[in-house]
TIKOLPA-473062 format. One record per residue (C-alpha): residue in three letters; x, y, z. Coordinates in steps of 0.02 Angstrom, whole numbers, plus 32768, in hexadecimal, padded with zeros to 4 digits. Layout:
% TIKOLPA-473062
+------+------+------+------+
| code |    X |    Y |    Z |
+------+------+------+------+
|  ALA |    X |    Y |    Z |
...
+------+------+------+------+
//
This chain:
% TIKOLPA-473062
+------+------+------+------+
| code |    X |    Y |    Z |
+------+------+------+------+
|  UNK | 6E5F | 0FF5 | 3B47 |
|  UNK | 6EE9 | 0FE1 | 3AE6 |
|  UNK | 6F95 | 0FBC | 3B4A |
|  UNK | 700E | 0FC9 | 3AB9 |
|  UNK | 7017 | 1026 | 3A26 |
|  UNK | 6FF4 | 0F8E | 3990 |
|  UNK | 7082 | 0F78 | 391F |
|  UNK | 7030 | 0F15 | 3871 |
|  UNK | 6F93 | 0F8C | 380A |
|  UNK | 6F2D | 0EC9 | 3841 |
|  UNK | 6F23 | 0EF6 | 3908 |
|  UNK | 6F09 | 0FB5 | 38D8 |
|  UNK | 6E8C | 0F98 | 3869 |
|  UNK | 6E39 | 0F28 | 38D8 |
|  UNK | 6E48 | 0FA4 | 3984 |
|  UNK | 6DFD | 1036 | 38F8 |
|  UNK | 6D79 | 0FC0 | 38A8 |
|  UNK | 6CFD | 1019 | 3942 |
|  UNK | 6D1E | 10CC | 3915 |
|  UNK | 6CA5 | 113C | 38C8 |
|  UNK | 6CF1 | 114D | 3812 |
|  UNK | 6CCF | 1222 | 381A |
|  UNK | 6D3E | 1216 | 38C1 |
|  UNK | 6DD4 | 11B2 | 3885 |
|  UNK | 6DC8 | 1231 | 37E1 |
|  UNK | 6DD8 | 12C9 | 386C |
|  UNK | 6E4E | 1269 | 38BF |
|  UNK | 6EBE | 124F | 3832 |
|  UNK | 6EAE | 12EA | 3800 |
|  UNK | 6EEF | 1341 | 3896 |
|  UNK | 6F77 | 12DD | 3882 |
|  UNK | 6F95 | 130C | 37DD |
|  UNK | 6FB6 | 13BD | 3813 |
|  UNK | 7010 | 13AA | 38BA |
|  UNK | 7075 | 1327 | 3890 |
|  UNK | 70A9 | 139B | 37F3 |
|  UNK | 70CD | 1429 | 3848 |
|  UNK | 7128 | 13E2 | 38F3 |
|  UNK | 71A6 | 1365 | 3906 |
|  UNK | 7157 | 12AD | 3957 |
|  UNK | 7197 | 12D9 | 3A02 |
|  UNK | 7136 | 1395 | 3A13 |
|  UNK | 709E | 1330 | 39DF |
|  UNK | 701C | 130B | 3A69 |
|  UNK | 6F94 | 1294 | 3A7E |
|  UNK | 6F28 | 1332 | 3ABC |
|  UNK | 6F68 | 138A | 3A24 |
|  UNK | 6F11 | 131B | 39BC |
|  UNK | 6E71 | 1306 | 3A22 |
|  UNK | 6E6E | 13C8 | 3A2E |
|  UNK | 6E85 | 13DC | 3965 |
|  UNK | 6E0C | 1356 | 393C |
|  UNK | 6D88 | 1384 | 39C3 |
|  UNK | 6D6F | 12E5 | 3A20 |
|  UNK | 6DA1 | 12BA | 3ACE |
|  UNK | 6E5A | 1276 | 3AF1 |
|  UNK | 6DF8 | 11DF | 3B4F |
|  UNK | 6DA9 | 11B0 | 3AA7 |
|  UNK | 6E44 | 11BA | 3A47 |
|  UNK | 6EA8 | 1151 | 3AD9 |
|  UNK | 6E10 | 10C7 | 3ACA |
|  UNK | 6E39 | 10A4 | 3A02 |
|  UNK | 6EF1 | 10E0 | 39EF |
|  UNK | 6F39 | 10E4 | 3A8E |
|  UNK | 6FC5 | 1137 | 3A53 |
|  UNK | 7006 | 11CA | 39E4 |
|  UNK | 7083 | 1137 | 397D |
|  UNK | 6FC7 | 10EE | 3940 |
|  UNK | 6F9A | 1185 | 3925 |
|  UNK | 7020 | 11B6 | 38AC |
|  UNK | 702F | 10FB | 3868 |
|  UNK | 6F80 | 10D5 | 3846 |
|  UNK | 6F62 | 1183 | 37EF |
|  UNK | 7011 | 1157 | 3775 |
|  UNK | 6FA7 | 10B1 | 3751 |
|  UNK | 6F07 | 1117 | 370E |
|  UNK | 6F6E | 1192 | 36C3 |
|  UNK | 6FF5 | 1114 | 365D |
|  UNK | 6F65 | 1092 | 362A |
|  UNK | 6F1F | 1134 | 35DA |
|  UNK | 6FD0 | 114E | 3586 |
|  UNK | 6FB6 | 1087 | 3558 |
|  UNK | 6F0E | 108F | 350A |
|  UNK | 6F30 | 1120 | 34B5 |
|  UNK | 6FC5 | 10DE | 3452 |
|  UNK | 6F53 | 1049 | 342B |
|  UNK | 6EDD | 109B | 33E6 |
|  UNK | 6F5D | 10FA | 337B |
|  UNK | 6F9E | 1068 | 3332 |
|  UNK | 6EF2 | 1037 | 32C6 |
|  UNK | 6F04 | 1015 | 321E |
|  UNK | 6FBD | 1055 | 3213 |
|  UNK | 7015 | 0FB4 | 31AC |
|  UNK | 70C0 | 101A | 31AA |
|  UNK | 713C | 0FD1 | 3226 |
|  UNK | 71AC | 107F | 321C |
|  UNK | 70FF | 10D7 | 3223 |
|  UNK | 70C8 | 106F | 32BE |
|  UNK | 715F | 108D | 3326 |
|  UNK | 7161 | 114F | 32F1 |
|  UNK | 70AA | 114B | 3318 |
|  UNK | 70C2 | 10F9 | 33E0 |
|  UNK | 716D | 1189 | 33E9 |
|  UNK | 70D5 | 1216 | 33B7 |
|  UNK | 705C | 11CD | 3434 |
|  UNK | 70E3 | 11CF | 34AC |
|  UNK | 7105 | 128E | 34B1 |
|  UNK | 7063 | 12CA | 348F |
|  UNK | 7028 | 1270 | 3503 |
|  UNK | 7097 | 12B6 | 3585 |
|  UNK | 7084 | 1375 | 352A |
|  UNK | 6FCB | 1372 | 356C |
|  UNK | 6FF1 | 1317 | 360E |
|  UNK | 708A | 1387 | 3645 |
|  UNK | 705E | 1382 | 3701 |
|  UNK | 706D | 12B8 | 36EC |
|  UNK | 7116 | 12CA | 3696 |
|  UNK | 715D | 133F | 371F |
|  UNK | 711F | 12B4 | 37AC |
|  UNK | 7189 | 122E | 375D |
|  UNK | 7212 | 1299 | 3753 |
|  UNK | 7214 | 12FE | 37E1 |
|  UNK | 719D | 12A3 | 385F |
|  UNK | 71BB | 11F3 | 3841 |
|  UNK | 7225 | 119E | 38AF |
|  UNK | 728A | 1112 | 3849 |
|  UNK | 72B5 | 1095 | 38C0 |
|  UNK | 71FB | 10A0 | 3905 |
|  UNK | 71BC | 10AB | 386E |
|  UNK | 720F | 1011 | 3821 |
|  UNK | 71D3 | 0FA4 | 38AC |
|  UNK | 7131 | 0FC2 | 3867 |
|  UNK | 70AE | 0F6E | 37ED |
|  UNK | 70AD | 100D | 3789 |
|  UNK | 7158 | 102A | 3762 |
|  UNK | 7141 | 0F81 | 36F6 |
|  UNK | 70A9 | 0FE0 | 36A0 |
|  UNK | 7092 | 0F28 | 3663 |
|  UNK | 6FFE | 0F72 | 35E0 |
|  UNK | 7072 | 0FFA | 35A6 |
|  UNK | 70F8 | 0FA5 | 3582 |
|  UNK | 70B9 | 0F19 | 353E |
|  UNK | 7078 | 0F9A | 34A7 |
|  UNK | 7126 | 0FD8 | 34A8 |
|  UNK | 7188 | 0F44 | 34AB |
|  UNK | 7103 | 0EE1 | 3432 |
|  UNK | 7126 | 0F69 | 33A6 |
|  UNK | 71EF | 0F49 | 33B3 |
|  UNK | 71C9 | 0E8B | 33C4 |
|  UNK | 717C | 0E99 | 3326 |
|  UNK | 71F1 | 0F0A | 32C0 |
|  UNK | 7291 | 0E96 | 32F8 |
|  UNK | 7233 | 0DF7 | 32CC |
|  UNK | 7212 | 0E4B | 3238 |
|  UNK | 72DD | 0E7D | 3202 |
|  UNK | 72A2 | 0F33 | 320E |
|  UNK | 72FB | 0F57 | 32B3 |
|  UNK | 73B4 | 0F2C | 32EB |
|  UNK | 73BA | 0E8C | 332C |
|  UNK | 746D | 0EBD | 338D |
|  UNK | 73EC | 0EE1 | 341C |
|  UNK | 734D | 0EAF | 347F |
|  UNK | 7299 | 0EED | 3490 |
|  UNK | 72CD | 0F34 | 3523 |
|  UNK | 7363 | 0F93 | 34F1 |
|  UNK | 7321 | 0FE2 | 345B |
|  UNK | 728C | 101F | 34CA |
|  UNK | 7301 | 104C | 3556 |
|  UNK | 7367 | 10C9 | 34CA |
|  UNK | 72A3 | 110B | 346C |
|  UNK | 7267 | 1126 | 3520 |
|  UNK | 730E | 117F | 355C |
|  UNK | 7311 | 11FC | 34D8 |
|  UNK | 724D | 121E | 34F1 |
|  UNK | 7277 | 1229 | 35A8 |
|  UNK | 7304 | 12A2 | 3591 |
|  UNK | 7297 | 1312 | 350D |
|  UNK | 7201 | 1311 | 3589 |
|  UNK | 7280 | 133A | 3611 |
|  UNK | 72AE | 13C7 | 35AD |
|  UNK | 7213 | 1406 | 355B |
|  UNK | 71F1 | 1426 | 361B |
|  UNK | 728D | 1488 | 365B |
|  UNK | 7295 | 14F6 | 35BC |
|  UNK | 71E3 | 1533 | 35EE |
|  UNK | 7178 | 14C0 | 3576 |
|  UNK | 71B7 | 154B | 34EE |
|  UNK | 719E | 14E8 | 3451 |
|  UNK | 7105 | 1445 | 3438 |
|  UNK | 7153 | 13B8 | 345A |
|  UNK | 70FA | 1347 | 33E6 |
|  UNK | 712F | 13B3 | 3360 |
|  UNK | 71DC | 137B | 336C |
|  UNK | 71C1 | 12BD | 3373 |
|  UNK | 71E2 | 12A4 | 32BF |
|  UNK | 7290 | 12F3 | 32CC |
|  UNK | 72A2 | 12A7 | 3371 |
|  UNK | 7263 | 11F1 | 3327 |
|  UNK | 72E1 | 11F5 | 3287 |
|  UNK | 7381 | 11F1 | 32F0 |
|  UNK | 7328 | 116C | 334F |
|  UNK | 730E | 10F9 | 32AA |
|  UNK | 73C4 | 111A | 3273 |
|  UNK | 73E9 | 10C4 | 3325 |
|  UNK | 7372 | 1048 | 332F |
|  UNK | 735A | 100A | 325C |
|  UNK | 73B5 | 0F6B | 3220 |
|  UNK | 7426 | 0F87 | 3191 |
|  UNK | 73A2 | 0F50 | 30FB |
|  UNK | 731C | 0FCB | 3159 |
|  UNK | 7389 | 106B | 3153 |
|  UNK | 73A7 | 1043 | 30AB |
|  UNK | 7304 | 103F | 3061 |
|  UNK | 72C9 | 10DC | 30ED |
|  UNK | 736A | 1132 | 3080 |
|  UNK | 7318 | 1104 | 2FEB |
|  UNK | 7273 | 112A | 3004 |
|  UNK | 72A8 | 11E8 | 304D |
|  UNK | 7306 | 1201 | 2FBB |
|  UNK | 7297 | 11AD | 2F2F |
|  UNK | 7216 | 1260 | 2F18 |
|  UNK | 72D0 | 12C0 | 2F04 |
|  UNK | 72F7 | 1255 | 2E6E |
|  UNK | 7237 | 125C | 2E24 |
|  UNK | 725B | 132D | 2E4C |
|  UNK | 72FE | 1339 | 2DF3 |
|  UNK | 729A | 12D6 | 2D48 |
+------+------+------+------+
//
């Protein structure tokens, strides 16, 4: 029995590790669509039993609590988000093309997954949340950051800043365009407008000598036009 609800994805994984994988998929599933479509606080530990149809004594034995329930489903679903970016980044030798590339993972991914985007922002509690292993989302961010690491070590991104800060600004404005995408009704794709969305990023986040040659290259096919 678990006393506590564990705080680092180690102890959960470990307290899950007994679970019958098809059950922890129900499981995470039901909280996929409560947890989307009520705030934290409305959500019950039946609720979740009920929705994935097994009994709330089963899902007290491995979770013991609706915060590992919420937590350890944002680990699944974010180390998806992690892999997928990965595997997006294969045989793309571009820096400008990487980083556009990880911005486009970033909102697609969150276009198909819009019940996970509307838990972080509507279901999440912050001060809970950042007390936890997966706030960190150690394998997500160390894609993210990694990118940026390389394009500043590079001279292709400002150096005025840190890793962290220049993810801090490419994550808010995905943040505030998923936010968005979501009250306006999901009215437009929202990986359709990353490339818009990821140019006023670059003019933010390009050193000096990178703008230029980005200027140079956007306007080289003009010149060859006007021949």
């Amino acid at each position: 029995m678990i006393d506590r609800y564990p705080k680092t994805t180690a102890e959960r994984e470990k307290a899950l590790a007994q679970i019958d994988p098809e059950t922890r998929r129900r499981i995470e599933d039901a909280a996929r669509v409560l947890f989307a479509e009520r705030e934290f606080h409305r959500v019950k530990l039946i609720d979740i039993a009920k929705h994935a149809r097994i009994s709330l004594q089963t899902l007290y034995k491995y979770y013991g609590s609706k915060e590992t329930v919420l937590f350890a489903s944002l680990d699944t679903w974010l180390s998806t988000l992690a892999r997928r970016m990965i595997d997006h980044l294969q045989g793309i030798e571009n820096f400008r093309d990487r980083l556009r590339k990880v911005f486009w993972v970033l909102l697609d991914y969150f276009e198909r997954n819009a019940e996970v985007a509307q838990i972080i922002l509507s279901s999440v509690y912050l001060n809970t949340w950042r007390e936890d292993d997966t706030f960190r989302q150690a394998e997500l961010m160390a894609v993210f950051l990694g990118v940026i690491q390389e394009g500043r070590q590079a001279g292709i991104l400002s150096t005025a800043v840190d890793e962290v800060e220049i993810s801090d600004f490419i994550w808010g404005v995905a943040n505030r365009a998923v936010a968005m995408w979501l009250m306006r009704g999901q009215r437009h794709g929202l990986a359709e407008r990353a490339p818009l969305l990821f140019n006023m990023i670059w003019r933010g986040i390009a050193s000096d000598a990178a703008l230029v040659e980005t200027l140079n290259a956007d306007t080289e096919p003009q010149r060859l036009a006007q021949k």
